[in-house]
N, C-alpha and C positions, 0 to 999 in steps of 0.2 A: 210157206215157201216163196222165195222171192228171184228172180233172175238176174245173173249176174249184173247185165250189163245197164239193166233200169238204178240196180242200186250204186252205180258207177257216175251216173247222170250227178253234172254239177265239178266232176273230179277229174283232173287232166294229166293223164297216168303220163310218165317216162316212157313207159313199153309196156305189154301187155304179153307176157309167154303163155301160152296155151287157146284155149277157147269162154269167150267172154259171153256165153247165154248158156252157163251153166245154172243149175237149181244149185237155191242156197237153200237149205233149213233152218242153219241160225250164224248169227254173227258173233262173232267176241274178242276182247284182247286178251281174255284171261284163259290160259293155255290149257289150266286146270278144268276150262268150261266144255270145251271142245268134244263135238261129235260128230258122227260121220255126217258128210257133207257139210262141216261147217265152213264158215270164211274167217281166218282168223288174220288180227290186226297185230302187226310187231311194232309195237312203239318204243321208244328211246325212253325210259321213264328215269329219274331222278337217281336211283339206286340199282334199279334193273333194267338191262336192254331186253327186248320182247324178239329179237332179233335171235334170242338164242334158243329160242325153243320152237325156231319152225320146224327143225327136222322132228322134234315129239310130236309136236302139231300135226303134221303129216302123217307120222306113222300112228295115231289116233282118230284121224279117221278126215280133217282139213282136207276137203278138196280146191281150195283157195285161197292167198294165201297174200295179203297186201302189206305193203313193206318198202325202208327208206333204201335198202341193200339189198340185187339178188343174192338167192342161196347159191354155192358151190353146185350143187347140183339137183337136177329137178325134177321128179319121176312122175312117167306117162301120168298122164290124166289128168295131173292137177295143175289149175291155173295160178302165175303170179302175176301181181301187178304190183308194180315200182312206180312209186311216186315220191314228192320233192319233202313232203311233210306226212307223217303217217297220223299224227295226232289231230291236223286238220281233215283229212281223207275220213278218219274215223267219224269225226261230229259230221260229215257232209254223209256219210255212209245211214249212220244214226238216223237222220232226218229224211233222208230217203226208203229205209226199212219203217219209218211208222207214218211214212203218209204227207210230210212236211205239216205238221199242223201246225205253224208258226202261222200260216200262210192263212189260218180261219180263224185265226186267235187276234186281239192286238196286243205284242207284247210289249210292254215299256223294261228296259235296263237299267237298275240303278247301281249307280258306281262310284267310288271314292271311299278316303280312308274311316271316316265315322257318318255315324247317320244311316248308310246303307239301309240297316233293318229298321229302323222308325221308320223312313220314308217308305218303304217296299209295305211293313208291316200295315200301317197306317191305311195308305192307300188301298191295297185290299181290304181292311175293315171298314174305309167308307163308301166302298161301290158293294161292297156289300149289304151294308145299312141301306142303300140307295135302291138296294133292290136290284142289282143288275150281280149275276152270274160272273167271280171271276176269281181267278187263282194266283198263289201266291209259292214264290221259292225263296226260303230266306234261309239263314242262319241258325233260324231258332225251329224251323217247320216249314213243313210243309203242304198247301192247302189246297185241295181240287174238290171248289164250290164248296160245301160241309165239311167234305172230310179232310181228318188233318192225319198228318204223315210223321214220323220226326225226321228230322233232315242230320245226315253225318257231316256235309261242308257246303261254305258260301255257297260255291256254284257247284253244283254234283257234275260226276261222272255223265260224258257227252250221251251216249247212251239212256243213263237215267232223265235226263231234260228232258229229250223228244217223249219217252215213255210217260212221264208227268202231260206233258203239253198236251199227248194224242188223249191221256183220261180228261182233260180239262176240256179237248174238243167236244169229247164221248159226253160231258155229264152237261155239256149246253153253257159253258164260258165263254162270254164273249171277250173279256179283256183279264192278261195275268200278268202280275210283279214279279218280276225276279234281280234278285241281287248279283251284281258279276262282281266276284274278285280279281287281283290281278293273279292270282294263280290259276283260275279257270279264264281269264284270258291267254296269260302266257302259255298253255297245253291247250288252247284253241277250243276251251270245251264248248264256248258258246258259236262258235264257224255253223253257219247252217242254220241259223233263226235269222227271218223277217224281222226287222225291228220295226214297231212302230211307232219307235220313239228310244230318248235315252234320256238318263238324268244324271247329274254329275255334282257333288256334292262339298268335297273340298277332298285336297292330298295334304296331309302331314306324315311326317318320320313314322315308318311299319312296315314289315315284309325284309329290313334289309339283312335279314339271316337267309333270303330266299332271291333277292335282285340283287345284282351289281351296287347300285349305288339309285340314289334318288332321284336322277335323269333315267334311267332304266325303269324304273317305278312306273315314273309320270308317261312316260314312251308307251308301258305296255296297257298301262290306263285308258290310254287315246286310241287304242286299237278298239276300243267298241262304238265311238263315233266315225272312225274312220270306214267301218264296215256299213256305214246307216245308206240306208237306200236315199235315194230326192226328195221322196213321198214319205220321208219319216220328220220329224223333231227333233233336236238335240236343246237342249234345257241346261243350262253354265251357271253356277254360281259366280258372279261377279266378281264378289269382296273376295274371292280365292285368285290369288296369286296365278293358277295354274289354270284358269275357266278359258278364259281366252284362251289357250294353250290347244285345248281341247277341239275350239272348235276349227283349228287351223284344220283346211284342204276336206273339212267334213261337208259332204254333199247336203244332207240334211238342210232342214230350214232350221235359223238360229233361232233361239228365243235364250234369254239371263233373267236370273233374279238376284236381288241383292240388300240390305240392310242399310250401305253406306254408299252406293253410286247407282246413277242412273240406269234404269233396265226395264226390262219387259215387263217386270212382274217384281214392286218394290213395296219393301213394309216396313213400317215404327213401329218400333215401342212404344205404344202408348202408357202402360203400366204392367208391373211386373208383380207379383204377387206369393207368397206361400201356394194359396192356391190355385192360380194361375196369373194367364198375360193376355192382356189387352192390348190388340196390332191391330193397323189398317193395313190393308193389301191394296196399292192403287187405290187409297183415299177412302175403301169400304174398310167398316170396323168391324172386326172380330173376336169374341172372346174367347181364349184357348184354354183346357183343363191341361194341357201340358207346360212345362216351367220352364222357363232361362233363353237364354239369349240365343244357344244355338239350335233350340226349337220350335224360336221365328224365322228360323232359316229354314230347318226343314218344313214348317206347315207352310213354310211361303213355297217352297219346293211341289209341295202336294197340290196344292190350288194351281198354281201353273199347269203342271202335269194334268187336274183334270180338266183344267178348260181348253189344254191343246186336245182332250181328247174328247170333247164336244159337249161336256157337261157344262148345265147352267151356272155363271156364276152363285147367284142367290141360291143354287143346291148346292153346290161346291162347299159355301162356306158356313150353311148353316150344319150339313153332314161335319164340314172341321170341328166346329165346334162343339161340337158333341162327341169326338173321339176324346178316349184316355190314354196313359202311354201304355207301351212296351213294356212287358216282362223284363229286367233286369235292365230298363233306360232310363234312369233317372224314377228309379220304384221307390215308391215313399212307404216306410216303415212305421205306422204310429204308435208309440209306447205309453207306457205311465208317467207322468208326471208333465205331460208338450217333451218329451223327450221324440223327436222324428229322426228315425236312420232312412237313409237314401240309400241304394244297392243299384250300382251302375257298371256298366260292361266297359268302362274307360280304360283300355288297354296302352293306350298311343298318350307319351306328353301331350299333346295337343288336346285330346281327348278328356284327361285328368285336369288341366289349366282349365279347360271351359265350366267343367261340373264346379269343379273349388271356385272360380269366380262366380258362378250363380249363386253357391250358396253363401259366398259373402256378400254380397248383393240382397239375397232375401235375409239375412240375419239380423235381430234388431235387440236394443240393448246389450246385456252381457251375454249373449248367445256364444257359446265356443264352437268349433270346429274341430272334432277331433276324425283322423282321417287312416282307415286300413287299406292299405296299401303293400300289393306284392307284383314279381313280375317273373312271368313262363319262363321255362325250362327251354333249352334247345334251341331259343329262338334268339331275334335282335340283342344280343349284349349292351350294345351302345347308346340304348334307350331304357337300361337300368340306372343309371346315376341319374339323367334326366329326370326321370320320375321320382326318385326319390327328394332330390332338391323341390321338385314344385309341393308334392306332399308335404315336407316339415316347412317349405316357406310361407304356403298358402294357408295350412292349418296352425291352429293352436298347439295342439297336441296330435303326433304321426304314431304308430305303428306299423313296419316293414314287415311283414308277412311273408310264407307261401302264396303261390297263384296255383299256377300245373307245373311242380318243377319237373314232370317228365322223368330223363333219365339224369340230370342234374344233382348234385348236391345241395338240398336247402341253402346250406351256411353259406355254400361260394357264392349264390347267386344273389342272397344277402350282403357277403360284402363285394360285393359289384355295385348292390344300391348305394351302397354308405359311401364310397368311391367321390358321391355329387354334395356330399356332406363336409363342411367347413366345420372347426369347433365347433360357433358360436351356434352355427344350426344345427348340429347335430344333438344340444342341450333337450329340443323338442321333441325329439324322434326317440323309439327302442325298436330294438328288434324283436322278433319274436315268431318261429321259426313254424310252429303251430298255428294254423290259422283260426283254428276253434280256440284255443285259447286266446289270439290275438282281437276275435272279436268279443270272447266276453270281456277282455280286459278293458276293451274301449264302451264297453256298455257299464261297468262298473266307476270308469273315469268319471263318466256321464252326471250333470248334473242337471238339474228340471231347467227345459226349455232349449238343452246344447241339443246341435245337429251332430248327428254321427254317421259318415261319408265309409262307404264298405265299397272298394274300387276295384274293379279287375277283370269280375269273372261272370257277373250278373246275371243270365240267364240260366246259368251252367249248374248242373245240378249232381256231376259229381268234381273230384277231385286226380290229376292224373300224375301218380308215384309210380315211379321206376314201371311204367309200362302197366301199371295195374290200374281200372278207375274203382276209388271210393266215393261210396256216395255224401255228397258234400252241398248243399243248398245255401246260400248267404243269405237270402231272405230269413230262410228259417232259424238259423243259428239265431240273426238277428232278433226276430219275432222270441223268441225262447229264453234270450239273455235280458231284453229287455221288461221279460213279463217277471221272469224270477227273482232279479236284481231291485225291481224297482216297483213290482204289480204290488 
């Protein structure tokens, strides 16, 4: 049971009808949850307004009742309170019902269009190696100290954070990673966490089935530096076009790192390897078990990160290198014959251009490139020909695949791809509409020694058709085709 008006602290209502030191029993936005003396939240949400079920809300038993719009009409007893944002009101409500435990935590934010989960991931596995207590919210999971959770999105449900953060308190965390997308920025899911610290990674073309356009992108991006307290960090990729961008009007202390211009926290390549890279961070040398160009960017990311948060260099970077990557980040596949598939979550051009230049970079003699490639249902259209053009340009040999076509038509969203295809390029590339078939096909292409690139979906371990998930693993098909075909 919680009082109204404590869980109110922090929110600067329009108006308040009724009596504001009522007992709450429980909070929610989901109308479906509601019991007597609940407080329930009407949000404006993307397909549903929350606005339309205060009167059930009510008549089920809402004694409270927060919201962008009052109701028509308002019966004795129960309190409403009008505010300017019910989505922000909710994560400050959220944070005030479990205690604020931002506030005993240190959380760092990581944000931008790729990287997000290596960096979050990462860093929780090396404070963890380090011996120090800390949690992690990412894309692929979810981690409080040992236990691991699986996570349904980037940034969860306002609600679910605080509920994560207060176990992470409970179980003696002193410091948690969490990934912010720009869709749990723009519904404010993150409003209400201390930050103690942020990182920023790089923005390329993503989300524009969901933003306006890619100044709306980068706008709602900047809303997590913008929120940083004086006493936090903000952390800019330099070589990004957009880092500076970021740290415009943010109170925070600046710190950048960068690959190609001067910064806080700068590294070479020193050597780049199959099995890994050799970088100096600030003239110290490091050896990494993780691959390619834009994984000196992120380990350069994570060594910043912990030495604003007061770990030793010489710990910092011997913990780096002794991490390995990410589940579906550049995951190396070893087969029969030096046959290595790669299974990488490269959803974003951007994303897919980096992996294909690592692995022409790491290829040596007649090594080919044969590369699967597909792209989601529902989502950005206009970064299907993109992708497609970088796949047959940068590969040898393409296949267009399935990703998640959702509620989509395989074929259409195929020929969307082909769209980026010219003749002469589209000679290198098939379709193929089956992604299980598309990958044995590319392991049967395969000859001793070719790299074989599985792009899209990486972590993801099913398949989502017409609203149904099949279970679906790239690793595995891959492991499976290349044992059959070639063991």
């Amino acid at each position: 049971m919680k009082l109204l008006n404590r869980l109110l602290q922090g929110i600067d209502p329009i108006q308040i009808h009724g009596q504001d030191n009522v007992a709450i029993q429980s909070m929610t936005a989901d109308s479906r949850q509601i019991r007597r003396d609940s407080l329930f939240i009407a949000r404006q949400g993307v397909q549903i307004d929350g606005h339309a079920f205060i009167e059930g809300a009510i008549q089920d038993g809402a004694c409270a009742i927060l919201c962008e719009s009052m109701p028509s009409s308002i019966p004795d007893g129960v309190t409403v309170i009008q505010v300017v944002n019910s989505h922000r009101a909710y994560a400050m409500l959220a944070a005030n019902w479990h205690g604020n435990p931002s506030k005993d935590l240190q959380v760092v934010g990581v944000t931008g269009t790729n990287g997000k989960t290596t960096v979050a991931t990462l860093l929780h596995k090396l404070y963890m190696d380090s011996g120090i207590k800390s949690g992690l919210l990412s894309t692929i999971s979810v981690h409080i100290h040992n236990e691991q959770l699986p996570a349904t999105h980037t940034t969860p449900d306002a609600w679910d954070i605080q509920s994560h953060l207060a176990a992470m308190v409970t179980a003696g965390c002193k410091v948690a990673f969490m990934e912010v997308s720009s869709h749990g920025l723009a519904q404010e899911r993150s409003h209400g966490i201390h930050f103690a610290g942020a990182l920023f990674t790089n923005i390329s073309r993503d989300h524009l089935d969901y933003h306006a356009d890619m100044d709306e992108y980068v706008a709602i991006k900047k809303r997590l530096f913008d929120q940083l307290p004086s006493d936090a960090f903000a952390l800019v990729n330099l070589d990004d076009k957009h880092g500076e961008t970021m740290l415009l009007d943010c109170k925070a202390r600046h710190f950048t790192y960068a690959l190609e211009r001067p910064a806080s926290y700068k590294t070479k390549i020193l050597e780049s390897l199959v099995s890994g890279t050799l970088i100096s961070i600030n003239t110290r040398e490091c050896w990494l078990q993780i691959i390619g160009r834009f994984n000196a960017y992120n380990a350069t990311a994570i060594f910043g990160c912990c030495n604003l948060l007061g770990m030793v260099d010489s710990d910092a970077l011997q913990a780096l290198s002794a991490l390995q990557g990410v589940r579906g980040r550049f995951q190396r596949v070893m087969g029969p014959k030096s046959i290595m598939g790669i299974v990488d979550y490269a959803h974003t051009p951007d994303a897919l251009d980096n992996v294909l230049s690592t692995l022409k970079e790491l290829r040596q003699g007649n090594q080919r490139i044969i590369t699967v490639i597909g792209c989601g249902g529902d989502r950005d259209k206009g970064k299907r020909p993109q992708m497609a053009l970088i796949a047959a340009s940068e590969s040898d040999y393409s296949i267009l695949t399935s990703d998640n076509p959702r509620t989509e038509d395989p074929q259409a969203i195929l020929r969307d791809m082909e769209q980026g295809l010219d003749a002469v390029i589209k000679r290198k590339a098939i379709t193929m509409a089956d992604r299980a078939e598309a990958i044995k096909l590319a392991c049967q292409q395969a000859r001793a020694g070719d790299l074989i690139l599985v792009a899209g979906k990486g972590h993801e371990t099913t398949q989502d058709i017409q609203g149904v998930k099949h279970n679906f693993d790239d690793v595995q098909h891959l492991k499976d085709n290349l044992q059959s075909i070639h063991g």
